[in-house]
ROROKOL-584600 format. One record per residue (C-alpha): residue in three letters; x negated, y negated, z. Coordinates in Angstrom, 1 decimal, padded with zeros to 4 digits, always signed. Example, Ala and Ser with C-alpha at 12.3 -4.5 7.8 and 13.67 -1.06 7.14 Angstrom:
% ROROKOL-584600
aa->ALA | c1->-012.3 | c2->+004.5 | c3->+007.8
aa->SER | c1->-013.7 | c2->+001.1 | c3->+007.1
//
This chain:
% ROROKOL-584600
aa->UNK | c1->-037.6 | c2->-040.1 | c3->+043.8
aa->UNK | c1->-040.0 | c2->-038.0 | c3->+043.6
aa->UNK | c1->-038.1 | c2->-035.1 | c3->+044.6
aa->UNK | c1->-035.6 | c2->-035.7 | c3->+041.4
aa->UNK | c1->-038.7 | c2->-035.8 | c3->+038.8
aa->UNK | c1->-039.7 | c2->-032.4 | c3->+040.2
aa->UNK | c1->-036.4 | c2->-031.3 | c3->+039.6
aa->UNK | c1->-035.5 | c2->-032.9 | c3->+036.4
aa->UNK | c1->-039.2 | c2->-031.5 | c3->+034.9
aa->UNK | c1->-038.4 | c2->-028.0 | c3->+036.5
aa->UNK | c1->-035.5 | c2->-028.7 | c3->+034.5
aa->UNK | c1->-036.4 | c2->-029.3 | c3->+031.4
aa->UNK | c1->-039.1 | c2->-026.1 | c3->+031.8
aa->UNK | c1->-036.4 | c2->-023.6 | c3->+032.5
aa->UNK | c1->-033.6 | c2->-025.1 | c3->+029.9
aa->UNK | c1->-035.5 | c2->-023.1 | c3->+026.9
aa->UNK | c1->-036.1 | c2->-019.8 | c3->+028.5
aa->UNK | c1->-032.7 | c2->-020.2 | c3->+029.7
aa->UNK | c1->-031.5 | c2->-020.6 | c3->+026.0
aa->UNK | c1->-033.7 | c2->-017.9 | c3->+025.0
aa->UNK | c1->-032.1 | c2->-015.8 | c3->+026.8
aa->UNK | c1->-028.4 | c2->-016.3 | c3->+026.1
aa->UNK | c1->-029.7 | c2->-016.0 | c3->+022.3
aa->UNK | c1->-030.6 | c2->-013.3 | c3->+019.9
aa->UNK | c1->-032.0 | c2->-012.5 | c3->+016.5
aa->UNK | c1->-031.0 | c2->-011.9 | c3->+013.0
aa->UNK | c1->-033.3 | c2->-010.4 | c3->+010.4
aa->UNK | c1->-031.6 | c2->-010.2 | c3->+007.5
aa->UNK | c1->-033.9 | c2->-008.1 | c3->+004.3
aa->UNK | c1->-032.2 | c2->-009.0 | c3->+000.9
aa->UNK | c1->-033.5 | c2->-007.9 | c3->-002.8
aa->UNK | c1->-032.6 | c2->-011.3 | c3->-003.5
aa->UNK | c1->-034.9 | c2->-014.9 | c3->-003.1
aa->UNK | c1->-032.2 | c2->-017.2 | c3->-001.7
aa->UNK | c1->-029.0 | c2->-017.3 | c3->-000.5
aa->UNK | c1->-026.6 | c2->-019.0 | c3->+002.4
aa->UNK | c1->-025.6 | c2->-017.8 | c3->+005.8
aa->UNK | c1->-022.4 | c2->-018.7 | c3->+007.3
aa->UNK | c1->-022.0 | c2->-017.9 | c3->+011.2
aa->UNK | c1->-018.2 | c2->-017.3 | c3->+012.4
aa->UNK | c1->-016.8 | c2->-019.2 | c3->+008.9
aa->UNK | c1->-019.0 | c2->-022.1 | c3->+010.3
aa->UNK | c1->-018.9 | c2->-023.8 | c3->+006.5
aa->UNK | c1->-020.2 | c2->-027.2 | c3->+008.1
aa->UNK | c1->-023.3 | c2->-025.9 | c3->+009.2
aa->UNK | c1->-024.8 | c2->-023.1 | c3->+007.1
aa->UNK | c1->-028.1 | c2->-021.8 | c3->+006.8
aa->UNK | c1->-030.6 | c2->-021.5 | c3->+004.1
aa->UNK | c1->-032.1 | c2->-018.5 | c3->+003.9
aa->UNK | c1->-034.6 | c2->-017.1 | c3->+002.2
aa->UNK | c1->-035.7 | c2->-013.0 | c3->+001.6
aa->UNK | c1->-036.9 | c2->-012.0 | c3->+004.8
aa->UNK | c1->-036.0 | c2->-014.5 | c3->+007.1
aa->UNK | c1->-034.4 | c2->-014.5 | c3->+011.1
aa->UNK | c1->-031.9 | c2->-016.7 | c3->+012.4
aa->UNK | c1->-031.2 | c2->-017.2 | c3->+016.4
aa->UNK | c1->-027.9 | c2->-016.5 | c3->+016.9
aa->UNK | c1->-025.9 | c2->-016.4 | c3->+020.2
aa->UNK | c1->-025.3 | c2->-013.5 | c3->+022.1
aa->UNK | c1->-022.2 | c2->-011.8 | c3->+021.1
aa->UNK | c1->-020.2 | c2->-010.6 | c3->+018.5
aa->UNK | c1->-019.9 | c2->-012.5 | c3->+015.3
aa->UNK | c1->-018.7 | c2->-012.1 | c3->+011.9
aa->UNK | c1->-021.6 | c2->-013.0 | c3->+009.5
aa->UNK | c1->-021.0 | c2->-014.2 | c3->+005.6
aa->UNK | c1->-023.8 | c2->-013.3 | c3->+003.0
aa->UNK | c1->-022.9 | c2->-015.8 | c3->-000.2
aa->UNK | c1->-025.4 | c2->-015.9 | c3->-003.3
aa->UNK | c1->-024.0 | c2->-017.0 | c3->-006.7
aa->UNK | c1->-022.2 | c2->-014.5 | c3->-008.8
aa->UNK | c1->-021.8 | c2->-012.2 | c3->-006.2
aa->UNK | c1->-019.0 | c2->-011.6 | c3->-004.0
aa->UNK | c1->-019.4 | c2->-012.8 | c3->-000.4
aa->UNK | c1->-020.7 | c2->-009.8 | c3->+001.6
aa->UNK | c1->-018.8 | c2->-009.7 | c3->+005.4
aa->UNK | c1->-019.7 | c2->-008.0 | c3->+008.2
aa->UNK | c1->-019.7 | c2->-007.9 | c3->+011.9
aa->UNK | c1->-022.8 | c2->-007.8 | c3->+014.3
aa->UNK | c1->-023.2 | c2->-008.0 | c3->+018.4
aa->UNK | c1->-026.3 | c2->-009.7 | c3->+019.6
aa->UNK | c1->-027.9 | c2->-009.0 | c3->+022.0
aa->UNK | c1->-029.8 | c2->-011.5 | c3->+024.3
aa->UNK | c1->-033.7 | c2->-011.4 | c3->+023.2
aa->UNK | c1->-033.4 | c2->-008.6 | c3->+020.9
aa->UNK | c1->-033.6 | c2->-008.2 | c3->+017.6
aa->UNK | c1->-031.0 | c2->-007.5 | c3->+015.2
aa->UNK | c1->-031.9 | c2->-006.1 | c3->+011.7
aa->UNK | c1->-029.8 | c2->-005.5 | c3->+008.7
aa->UNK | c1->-030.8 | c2->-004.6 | c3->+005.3
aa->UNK | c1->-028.1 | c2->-005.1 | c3->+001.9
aa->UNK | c1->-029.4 | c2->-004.2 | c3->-001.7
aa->UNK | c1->-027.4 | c2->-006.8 | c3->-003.9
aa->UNK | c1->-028.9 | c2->-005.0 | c3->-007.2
aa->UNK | c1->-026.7 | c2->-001.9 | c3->-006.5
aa->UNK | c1->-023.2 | c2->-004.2 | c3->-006.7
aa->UNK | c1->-023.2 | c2->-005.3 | c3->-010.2
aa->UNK | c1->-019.6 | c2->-005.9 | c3->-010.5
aa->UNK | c1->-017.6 | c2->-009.6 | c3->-011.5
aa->UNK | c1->-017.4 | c2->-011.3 | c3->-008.2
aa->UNK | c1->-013.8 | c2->-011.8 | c3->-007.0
aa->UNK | c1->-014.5 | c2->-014.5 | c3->-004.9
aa->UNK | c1->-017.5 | c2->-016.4 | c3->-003.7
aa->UNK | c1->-018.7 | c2->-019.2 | c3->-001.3
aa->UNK | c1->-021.3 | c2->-020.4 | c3->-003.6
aa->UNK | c1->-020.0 | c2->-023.4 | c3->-005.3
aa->UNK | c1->-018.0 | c2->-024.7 | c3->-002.2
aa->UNK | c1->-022.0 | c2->-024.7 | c3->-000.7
aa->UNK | c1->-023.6 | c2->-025.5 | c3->-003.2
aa->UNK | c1->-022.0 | c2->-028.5 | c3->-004.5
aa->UNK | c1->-021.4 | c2->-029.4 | c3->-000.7
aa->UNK | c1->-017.3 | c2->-029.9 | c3->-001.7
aa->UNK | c1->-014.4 | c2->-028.4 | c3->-001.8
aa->UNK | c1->-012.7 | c2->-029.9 | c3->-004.8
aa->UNK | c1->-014.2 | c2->-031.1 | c3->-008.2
aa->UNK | c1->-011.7 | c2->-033.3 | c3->-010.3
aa->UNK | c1->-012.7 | c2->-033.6 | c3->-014.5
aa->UNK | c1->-011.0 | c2->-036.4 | c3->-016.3
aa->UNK | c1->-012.0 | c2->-038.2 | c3->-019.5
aa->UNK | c1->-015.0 | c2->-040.5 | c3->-019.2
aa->UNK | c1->-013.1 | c2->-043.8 | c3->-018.7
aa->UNK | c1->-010.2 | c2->-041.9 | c3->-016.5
aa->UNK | c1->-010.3 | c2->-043.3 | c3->-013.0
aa->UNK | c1->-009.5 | c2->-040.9 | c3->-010.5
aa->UNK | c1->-007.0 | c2->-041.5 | c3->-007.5
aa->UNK | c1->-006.2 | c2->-039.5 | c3->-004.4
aa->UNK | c1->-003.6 | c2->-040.7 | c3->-002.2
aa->UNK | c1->-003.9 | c2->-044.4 | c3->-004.1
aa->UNK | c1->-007.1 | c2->-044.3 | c3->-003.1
aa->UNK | c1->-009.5 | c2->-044.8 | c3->-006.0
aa->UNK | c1->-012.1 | c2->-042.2 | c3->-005.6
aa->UNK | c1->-014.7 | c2->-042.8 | c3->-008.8
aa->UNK | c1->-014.5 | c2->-042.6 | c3->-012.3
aa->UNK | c1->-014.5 | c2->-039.6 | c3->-015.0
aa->UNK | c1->-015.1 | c2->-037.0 | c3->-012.7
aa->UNK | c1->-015.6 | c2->-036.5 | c3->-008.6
aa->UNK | c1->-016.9 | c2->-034.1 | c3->-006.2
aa->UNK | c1->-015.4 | c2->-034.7 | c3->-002.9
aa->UNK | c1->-015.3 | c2->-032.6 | c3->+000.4
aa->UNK | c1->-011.2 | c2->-033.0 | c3->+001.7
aa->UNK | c1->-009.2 | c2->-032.1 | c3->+005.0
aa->UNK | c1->-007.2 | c2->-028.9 | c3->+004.0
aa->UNK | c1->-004.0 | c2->-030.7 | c3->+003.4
aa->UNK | c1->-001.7 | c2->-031.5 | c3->-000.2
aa->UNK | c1->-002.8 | c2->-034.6 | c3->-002.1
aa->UNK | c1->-001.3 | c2->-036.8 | c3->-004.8
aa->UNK | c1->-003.7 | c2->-037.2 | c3->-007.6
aa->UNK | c1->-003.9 | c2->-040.1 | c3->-010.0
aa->UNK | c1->-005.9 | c2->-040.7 | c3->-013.5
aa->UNK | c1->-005.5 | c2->-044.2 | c3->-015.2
aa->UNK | c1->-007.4 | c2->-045.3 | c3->-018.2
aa->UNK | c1->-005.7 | c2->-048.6 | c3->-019.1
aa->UNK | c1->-001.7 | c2->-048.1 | c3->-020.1
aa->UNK | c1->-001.8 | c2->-044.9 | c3->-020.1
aa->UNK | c1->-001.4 | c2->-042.7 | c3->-016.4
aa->UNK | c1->-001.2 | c2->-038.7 | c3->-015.4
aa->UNK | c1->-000.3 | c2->-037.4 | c3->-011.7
aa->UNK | c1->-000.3 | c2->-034.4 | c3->-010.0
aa->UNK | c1->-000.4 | c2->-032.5 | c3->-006.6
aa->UNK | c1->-003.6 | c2->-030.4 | c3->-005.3
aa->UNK | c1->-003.4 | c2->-028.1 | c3->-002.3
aa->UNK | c1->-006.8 | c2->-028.2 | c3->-000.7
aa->UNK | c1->-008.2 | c2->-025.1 | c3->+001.7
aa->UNK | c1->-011.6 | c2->-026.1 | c3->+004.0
aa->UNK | c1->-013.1 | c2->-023.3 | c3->+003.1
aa->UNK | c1->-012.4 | c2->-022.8 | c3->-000.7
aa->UNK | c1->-013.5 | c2->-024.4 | c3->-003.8
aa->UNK | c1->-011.9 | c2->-025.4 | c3->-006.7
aa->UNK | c1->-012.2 | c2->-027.5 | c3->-009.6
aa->UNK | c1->-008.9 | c2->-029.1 | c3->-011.9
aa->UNK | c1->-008.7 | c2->-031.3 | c3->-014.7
aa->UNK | c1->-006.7 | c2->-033.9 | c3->-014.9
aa->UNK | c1->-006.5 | c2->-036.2 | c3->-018.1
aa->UNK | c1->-004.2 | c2->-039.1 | c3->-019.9
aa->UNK | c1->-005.3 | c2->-037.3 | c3->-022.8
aa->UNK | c1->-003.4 | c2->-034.1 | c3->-024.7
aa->UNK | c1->-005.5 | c2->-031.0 | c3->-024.4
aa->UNK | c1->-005.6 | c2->-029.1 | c3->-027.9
aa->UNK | c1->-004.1 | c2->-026.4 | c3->-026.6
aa->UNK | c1->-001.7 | c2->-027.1 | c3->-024.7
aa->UNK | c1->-000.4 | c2->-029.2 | c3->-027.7
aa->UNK | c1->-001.0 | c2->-026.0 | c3->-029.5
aa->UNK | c1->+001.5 | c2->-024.2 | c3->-027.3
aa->UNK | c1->+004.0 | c2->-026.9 | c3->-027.7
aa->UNK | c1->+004.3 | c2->-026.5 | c3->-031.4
aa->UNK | c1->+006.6 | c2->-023.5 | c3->-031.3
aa->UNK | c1->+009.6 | c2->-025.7 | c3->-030.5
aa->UNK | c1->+009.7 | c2->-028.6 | c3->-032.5
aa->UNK | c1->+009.3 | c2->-031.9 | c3->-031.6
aa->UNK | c1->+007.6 | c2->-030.9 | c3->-028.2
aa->UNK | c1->+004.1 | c2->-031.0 | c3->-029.0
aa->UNK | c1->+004.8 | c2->-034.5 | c3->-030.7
aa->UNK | c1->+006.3 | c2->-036.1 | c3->-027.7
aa->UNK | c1->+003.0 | c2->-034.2 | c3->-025.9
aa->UNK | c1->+000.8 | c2->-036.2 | c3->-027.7
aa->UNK | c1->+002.6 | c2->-039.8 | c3->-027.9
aa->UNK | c1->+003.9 | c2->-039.4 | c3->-031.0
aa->UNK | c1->+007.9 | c2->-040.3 | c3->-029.8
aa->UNK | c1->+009.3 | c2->-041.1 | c3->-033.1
aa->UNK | c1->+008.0 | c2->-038.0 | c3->-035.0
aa->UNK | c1->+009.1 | c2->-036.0 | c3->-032.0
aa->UNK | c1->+012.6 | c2->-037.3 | c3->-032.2
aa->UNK | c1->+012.5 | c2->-036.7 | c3->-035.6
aa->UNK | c1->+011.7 | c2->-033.2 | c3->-035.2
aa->UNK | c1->+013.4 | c2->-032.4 | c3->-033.1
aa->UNK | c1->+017.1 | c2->-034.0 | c3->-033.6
aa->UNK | c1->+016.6 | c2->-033.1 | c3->-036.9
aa->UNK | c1->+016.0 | c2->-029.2 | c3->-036.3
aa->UNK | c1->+018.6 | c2->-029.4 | c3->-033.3
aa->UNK | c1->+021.3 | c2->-031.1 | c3->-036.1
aa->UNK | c1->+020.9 | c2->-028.6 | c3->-038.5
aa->UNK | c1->+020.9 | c2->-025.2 | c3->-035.9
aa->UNK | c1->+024.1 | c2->-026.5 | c3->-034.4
aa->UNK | c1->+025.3 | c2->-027.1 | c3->-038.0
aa->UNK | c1->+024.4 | c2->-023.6 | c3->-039.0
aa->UNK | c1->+025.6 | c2->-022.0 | c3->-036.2
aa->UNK | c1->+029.6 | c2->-023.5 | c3->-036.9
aa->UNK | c1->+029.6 | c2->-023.0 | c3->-040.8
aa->UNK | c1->+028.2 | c2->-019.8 | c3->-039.7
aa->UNK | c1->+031.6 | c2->-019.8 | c3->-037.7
aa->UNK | c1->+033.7 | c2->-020.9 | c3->-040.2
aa->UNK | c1->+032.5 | c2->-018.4 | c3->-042.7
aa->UNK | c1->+033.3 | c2->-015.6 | c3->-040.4
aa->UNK | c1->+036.7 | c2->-016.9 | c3->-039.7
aa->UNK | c1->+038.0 | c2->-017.7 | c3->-043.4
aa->UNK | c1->+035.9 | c2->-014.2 | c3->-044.5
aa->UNK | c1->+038.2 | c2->-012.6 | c3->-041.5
aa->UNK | c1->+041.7 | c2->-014.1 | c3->-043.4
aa->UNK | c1->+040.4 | c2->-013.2 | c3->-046.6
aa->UNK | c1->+040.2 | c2->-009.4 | c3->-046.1
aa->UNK | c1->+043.3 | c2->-009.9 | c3->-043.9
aa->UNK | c1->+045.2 | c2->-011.3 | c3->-047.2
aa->UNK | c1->+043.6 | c2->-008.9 | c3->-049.2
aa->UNK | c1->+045.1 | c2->-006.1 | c3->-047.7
aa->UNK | c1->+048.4 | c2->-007.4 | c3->-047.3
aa->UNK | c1->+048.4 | c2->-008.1 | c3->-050.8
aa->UNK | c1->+047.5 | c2->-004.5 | c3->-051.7
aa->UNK | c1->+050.4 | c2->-003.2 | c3->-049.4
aa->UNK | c1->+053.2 | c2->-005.4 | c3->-050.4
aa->UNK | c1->+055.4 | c2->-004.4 | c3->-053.9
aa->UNK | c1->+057.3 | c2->-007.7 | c3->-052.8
aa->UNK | c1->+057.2 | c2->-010.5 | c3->-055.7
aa->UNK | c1->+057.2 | c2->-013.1 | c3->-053.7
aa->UNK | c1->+055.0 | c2->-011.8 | c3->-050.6
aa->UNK | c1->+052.9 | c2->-011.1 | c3->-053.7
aa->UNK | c1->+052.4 | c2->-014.6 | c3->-054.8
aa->UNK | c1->+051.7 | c2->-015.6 | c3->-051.3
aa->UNK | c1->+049.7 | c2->-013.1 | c3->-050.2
aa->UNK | c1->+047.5 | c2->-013.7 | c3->-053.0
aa->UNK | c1->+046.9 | c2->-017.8 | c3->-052.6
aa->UNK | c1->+046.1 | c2->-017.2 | c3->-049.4
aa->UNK | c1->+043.5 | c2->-014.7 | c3->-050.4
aa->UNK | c1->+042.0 | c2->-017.0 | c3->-053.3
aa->UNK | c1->+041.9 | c2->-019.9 | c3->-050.4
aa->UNK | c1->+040.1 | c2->-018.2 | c3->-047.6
aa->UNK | c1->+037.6 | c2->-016.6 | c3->-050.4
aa->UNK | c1->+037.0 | c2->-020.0 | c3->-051.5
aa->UNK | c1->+036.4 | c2->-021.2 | c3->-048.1
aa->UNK | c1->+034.6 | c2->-018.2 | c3->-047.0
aa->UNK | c1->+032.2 | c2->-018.9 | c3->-050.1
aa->UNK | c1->+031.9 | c2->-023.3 | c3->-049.1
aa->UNK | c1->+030.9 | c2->-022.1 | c3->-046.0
aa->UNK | c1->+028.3 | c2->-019.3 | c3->-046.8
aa->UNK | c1->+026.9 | c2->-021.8 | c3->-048.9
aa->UNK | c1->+026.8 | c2->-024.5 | c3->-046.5
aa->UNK | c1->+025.1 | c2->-021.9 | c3->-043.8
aa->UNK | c1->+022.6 | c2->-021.1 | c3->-045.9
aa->UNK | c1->+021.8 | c2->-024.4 | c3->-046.8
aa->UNK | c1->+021.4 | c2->-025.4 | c3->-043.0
aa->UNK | c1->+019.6 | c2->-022.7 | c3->-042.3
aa->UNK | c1->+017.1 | c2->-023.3 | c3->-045.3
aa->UNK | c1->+017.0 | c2->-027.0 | c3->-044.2
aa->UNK | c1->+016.2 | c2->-026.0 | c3->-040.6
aa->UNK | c1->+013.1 | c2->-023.8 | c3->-041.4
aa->UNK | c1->+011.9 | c2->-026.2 | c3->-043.5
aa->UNK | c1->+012.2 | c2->-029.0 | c3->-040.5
aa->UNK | c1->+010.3 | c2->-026.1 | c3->-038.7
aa->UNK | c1->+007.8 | c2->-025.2 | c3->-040.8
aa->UNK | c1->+007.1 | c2->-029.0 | c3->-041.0
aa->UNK | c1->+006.9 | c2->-029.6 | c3->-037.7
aa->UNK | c1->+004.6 | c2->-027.0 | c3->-037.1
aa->UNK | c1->+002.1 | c2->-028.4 | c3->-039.2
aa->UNK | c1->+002.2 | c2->-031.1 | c3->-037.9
aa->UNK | c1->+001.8 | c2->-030.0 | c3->-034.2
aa->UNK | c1->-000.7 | c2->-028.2 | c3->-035.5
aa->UNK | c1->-002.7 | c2->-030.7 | c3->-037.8
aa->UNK | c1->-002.3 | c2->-034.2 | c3->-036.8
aa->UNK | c1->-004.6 | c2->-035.3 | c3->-034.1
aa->UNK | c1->-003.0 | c2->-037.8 | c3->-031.2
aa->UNK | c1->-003.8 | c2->-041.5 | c3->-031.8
aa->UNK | c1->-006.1 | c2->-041.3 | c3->-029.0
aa->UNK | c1->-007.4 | c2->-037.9 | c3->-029.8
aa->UNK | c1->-007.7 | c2->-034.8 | c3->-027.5
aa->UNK | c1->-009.4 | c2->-034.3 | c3->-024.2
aa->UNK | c1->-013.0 | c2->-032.9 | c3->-025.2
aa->UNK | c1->-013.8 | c2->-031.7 | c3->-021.3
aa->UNK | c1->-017.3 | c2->-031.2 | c3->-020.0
aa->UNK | c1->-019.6 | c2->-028.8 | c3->-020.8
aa->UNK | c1->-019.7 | c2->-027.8 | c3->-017.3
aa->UNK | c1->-018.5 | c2->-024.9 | c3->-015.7
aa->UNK | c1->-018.8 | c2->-025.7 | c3->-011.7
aa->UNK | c1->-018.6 | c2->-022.1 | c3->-010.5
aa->UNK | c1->-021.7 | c2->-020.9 | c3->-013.2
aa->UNK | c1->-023.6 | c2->-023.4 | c3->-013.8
aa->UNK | c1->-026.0 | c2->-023.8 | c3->-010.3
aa->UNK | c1->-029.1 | c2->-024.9 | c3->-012.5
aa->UNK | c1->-028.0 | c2->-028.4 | c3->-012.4
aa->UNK | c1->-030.4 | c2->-031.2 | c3->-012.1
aa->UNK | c1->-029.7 | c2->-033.9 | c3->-009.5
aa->UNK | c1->-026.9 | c2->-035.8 | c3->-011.3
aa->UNK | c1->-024.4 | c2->-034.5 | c3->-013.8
aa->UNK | c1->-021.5 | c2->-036.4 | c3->-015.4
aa->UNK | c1->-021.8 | c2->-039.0 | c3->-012.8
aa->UNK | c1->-021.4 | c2->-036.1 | c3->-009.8
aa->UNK | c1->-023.8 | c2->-036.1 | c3->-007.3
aa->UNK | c1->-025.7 | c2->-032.8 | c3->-007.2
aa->UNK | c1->-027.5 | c2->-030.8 | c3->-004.7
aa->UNK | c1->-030.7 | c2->-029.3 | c3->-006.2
aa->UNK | c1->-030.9 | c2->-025.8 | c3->-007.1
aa->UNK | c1->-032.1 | c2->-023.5 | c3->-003.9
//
């Protein structure tokens, strides 16, 4: 008995200089106060750093991740060495260009997709109700089915999810202006967009109707105009009395045709634009029942200066 506490405390004496020595140090010196450190795309388990601080690291060769908001993620590669020390120095004030792509939010926010509905929406994943106008959730890459209900009314949609990347959507039972707005160049659409089915089928039969109805007088004027020059001529090449007489109904027919459906064209076409024009205005002018989607002023990937809670999310405080 004895014997095994000897060993055990022996043990437990050696463990950390062993450890020590199958470990090495990071000094990182940054122009910059705060920041995380990911170790080998490690995003469970990163480390807050500050300016000047070291980070034991083991021995190796590992691909280190600088992320600091609106910056792009600096990457590079170090070997460490067992109980030396590894320094490094990067100037963030000499790369003043738009990030690309950063690690910030998906650290910051401690998820990996943020999902913006209206304030009674409640939001579903997989049938799975997950919380109310707006979640922050951390997801096993994989494709979801997303839900938002507020009473009657219900939107869906699918989300690819990455681990290791952040993004935020917004999904709403209400019509977003703009979208509506987009609509509004074909008639009808932006009507049925925003609920409104009977002005939509208005609309749009209506402006479908008389297109198709300008298109074939169109047609027809082309056709009898086609007969009536064809007549014409004959009836300027003929010295025949008879062919003369014929030649020359015909021609007054077809011109009288040609002129019915000229007018008739025009008319459709006049009709049409007005339908159009209408329409337009409407799309354009007439707010949904409901009214639109207002959305958060929020933006997840700028705004870090958050305090604890916003729009029900649960935040982490600034670094």
């Amino acid at each position: 008995m004895k014997n095994f506490l000897s060993a055990s405390l022996l043990f437990f004496l050696i463990a950390p200089v062993l450890k020590a020595q199958s470990t090495g140090t990071l000094r990182l010196n940054l122009d910059i106060e705060s920041y995380f450190l990911i170790v080998d795309e490690d995003y469970q388990n990163p480390y807050e750093m500050g300016k000047l601080d070291s980070v034991r690291v083991d021995t190796g060769l590992h691909q280190f991740r600088l992320v600091q908001p609106f910056q792009n993620d600096r990457i590079f590669r170090e070997k460490i060495i067992s109980g030396e020390t590894v320094a490094r120095n990067f100037f963030y004030s000499n790369y003043q260009y738009p990030p690309d792509f950063s690690s910030y939010p998906l650290l910051f926010w401690d998820s990996n997709l943020m999902i913006f509905s209206e304030p009674e929406g409640r939001i579903f994943i997989d049938g799975n109700e997950k919380g109310t106008s707006n979640v922050a959730l951390s997801l096993p890459e994989e494709e979801y089915e997303l839900k938002v209900q507020n009473g009657k009314y219900t939107n869906s949609g699918r989300v690819s999810v990455a681990e290791n990347y952040f993004q935020a959507i917004t999904l709403s039972t209400l019509p977003i202006k703009k979208t509506a707005q987009r609509y509004s160049f074909v008639p009808g659409l932006s009507q049925f967009y925003k609920g409104d089915t009977y002005r939509g089928i208005g609309f749009s039969v209506g402006f479908a109707v008389m297109s198709v109805s300008s298109i074939i007088f169109h047609s027809n004027f082309i056709k009898a105009d086609n007969n009536f020059k064809m007549y014409e001529s004959l009836y300027n090449q003929t010295h025949d009395p008879h062919e003369l007489l014929v030649y020359g109904d015909k021609a007054e027919a077809y011109l009288k045709d040609s002129q019915k459906y000229y007018d008739k064209r025009n008319t459709a076409l006049i009709v049409s634009g007005i339908i159009y024009a209408i329409s337009l205005t409407d799309a354009l002018l007439m707010k949904p029942k409901r009214g639109y989607f207002q959305g958060w002023d929020f933006n997840p990937y700028t705004d870090f200066g958050a305090k604890e809670t916003l729009l029900g999310i649960s935040i982490r405080k600034r670094l």
